[in-house]
Residue frames as qw, qx, qy, qz and C-alpha x, y, z in Angstrom:
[[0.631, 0.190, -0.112, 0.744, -56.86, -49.19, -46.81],
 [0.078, 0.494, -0.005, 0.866, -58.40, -45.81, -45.99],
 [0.720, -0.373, 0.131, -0.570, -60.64, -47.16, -43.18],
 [0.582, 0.131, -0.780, -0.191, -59.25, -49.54, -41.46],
 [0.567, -0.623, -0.406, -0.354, -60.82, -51.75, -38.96],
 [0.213, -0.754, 0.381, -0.491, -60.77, -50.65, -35.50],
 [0.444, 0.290, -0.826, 0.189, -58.80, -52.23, -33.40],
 [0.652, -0.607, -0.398, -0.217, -60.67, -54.40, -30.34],
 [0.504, -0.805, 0.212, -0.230, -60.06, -53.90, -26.60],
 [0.923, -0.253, 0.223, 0.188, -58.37, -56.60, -25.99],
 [0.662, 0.453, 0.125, 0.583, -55.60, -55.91, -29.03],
 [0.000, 0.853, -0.177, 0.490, -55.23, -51.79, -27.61],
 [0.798, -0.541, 0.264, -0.022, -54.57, -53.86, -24.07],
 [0.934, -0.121, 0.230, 0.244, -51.97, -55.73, -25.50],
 [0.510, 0.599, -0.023, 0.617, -50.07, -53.28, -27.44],
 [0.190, -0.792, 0.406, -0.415, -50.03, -50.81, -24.54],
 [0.784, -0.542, 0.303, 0.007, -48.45, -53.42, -22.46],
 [0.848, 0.022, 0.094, 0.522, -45.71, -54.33, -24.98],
 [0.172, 0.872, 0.028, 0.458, -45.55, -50.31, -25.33],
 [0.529, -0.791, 0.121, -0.283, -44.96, -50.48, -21.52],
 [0.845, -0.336, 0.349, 0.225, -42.24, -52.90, -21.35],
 [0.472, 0.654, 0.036, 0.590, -40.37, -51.44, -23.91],
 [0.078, -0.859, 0.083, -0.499, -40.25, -48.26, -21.95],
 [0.757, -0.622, 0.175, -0.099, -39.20, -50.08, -18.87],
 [0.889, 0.146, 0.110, 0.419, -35.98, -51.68, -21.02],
 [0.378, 0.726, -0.010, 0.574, -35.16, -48.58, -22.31],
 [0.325, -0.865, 0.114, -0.364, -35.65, -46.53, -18.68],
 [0.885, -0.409, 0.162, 0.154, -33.20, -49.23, -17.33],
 [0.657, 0.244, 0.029, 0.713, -30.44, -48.87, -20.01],
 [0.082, 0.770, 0.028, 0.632, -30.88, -44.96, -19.51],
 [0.798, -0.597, 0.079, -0.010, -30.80, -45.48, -15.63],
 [0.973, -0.087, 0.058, 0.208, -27.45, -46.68, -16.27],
 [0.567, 0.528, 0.115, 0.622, -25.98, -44.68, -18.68],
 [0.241, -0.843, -0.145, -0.459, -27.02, -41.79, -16.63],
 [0.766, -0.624, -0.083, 0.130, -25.36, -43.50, -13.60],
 [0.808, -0.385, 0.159, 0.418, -22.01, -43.64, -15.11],
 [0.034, -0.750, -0.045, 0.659, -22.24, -40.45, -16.58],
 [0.282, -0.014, 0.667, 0.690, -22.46, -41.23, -20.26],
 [0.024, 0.609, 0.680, 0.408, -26.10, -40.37, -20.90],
 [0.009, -0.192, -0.110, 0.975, -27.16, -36.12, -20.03],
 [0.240, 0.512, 0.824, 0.037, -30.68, -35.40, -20.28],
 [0.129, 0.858, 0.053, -0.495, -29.88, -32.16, -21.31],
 [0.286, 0.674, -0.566, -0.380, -27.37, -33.51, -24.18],
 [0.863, -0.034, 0.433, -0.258, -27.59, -36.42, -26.04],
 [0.751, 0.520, -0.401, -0.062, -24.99, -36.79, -28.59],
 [0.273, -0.437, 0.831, -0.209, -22.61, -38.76, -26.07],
 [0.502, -0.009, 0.841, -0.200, -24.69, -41.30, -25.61],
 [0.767, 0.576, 0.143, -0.245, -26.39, -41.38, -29.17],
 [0.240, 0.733, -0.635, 0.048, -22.56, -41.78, -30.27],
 [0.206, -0.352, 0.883, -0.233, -21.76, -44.23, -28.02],
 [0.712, 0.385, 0.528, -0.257, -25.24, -46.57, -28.90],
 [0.756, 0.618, -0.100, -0.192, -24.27, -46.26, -32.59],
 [0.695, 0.496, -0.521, 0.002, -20.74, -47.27, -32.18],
 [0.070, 0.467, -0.843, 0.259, -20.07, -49.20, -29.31],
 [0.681, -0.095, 0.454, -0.567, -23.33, -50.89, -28.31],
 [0.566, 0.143, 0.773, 0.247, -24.09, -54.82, -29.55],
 [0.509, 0.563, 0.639, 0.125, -26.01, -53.86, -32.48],
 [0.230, -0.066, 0.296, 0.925, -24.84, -50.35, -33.42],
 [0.066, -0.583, -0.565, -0.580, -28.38, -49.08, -33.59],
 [0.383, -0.423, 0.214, -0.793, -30.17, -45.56, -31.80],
 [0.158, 0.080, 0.894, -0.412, -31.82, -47.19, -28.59],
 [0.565, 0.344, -0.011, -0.750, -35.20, -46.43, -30.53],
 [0.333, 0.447, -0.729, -0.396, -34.66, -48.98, -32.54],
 [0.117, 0.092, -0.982, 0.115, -34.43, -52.09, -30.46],
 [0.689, -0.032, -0.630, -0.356, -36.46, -54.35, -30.75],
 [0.587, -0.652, 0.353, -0.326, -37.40, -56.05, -26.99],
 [0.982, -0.070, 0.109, 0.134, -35.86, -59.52, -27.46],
 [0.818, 0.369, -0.148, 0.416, -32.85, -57.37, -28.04],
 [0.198, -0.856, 0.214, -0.427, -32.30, -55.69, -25.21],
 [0.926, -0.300, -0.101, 0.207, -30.42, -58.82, -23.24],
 [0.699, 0.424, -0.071, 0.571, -27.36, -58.11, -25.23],
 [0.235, 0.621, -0.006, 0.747, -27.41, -54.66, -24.49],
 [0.710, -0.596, -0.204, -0.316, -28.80, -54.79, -20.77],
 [0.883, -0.164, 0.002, 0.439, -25.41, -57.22, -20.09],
 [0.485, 0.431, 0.121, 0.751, -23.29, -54.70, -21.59],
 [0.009, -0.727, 0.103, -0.678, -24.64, -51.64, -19.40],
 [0.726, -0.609, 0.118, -0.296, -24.61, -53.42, -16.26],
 [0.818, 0.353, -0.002, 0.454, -21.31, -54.52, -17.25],
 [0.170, 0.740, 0.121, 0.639, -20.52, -50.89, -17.29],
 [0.381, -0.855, 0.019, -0.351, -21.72, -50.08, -14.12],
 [0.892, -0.445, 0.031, 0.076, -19.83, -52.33, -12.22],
 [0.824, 0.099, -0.046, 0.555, -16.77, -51.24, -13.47],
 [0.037, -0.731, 0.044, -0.680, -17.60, -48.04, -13.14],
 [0.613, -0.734, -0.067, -0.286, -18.13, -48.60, -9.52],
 [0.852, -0.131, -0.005, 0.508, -14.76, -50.87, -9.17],
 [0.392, 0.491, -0.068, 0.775, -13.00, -47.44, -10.74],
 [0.208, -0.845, -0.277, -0.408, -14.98, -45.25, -8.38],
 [0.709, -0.682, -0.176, -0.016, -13.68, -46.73, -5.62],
 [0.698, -0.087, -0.087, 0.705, -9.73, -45.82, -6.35],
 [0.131, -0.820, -0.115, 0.546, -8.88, -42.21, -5.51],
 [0.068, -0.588, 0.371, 0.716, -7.74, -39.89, -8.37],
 [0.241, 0.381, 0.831, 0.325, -9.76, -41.90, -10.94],
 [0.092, -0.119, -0.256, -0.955, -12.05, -39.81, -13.18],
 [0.505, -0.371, -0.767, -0.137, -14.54, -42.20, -12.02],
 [0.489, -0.300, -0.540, 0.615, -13.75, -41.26, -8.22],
 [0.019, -0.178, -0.067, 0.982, -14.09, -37.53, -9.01],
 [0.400, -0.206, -0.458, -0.767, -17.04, -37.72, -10.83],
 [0.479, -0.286, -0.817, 0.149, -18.76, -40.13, -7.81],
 [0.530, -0.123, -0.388, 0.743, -17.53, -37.56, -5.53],
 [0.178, 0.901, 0.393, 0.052, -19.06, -34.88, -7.11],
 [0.269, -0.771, 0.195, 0.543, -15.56, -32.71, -7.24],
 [0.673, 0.726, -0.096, -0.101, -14.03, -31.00, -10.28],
 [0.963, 0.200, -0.008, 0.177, -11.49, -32.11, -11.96],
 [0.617, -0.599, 0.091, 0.502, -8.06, -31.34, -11.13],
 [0.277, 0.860, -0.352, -0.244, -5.76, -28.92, -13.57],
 [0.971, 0.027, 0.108, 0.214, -3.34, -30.35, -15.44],
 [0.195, 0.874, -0.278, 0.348, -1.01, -27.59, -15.36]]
């Protein structure tokens, strides 16, 4: 329990590669989020909000598990594509944000 045994090459090989494909699931949902302005790498309660209550499973992206990233994979690429259908009508929040212009007054 206090020593336990070390772990062989072959076993450190195989964890960093499911370490690595993880990271690649994740960097794809973030990729996304990021695209259609829901994820800020300077602020993350948007999108830590939005993963607890609108994603399939309702859990932090930390969480998942790789065989459960399909769900959630469908669902941001989902996302984008509407995001991109909105983008393309003028005066959409979508459109402005694409655009890079600010948002009009509502006054």
């Amino acid at each position: 329990m206090f020593f336990p045994a070390p772990k062989s090459t072959a076993e450190l090989y195989q964890e960093q590669q499911n370490l690595n494909y993880l990271r690649s699931l994740r960097s794809t949902v973030l990729k996304d989020a990021q695209y259609i302005g829901l994820y800020d790498p300077q602020d993350w309660t948007v999108f830590n909000r939005f993963m607890l209550e609108l994603s399939p499973l309702k859990k932090p992206l930390k969480n998942y598990q790789a065989d459960e990233f399909d769900k959630l994979i469908k669902q941001f690429k989902s996302l984008k594509s509407k995001y991109n259908k909105r983008a393309q009508t003028p005066g959409t929040k979508e459109w402005y944000q694409k655009n890079k212009l600010p948002m009009p007054s509502k006054n």
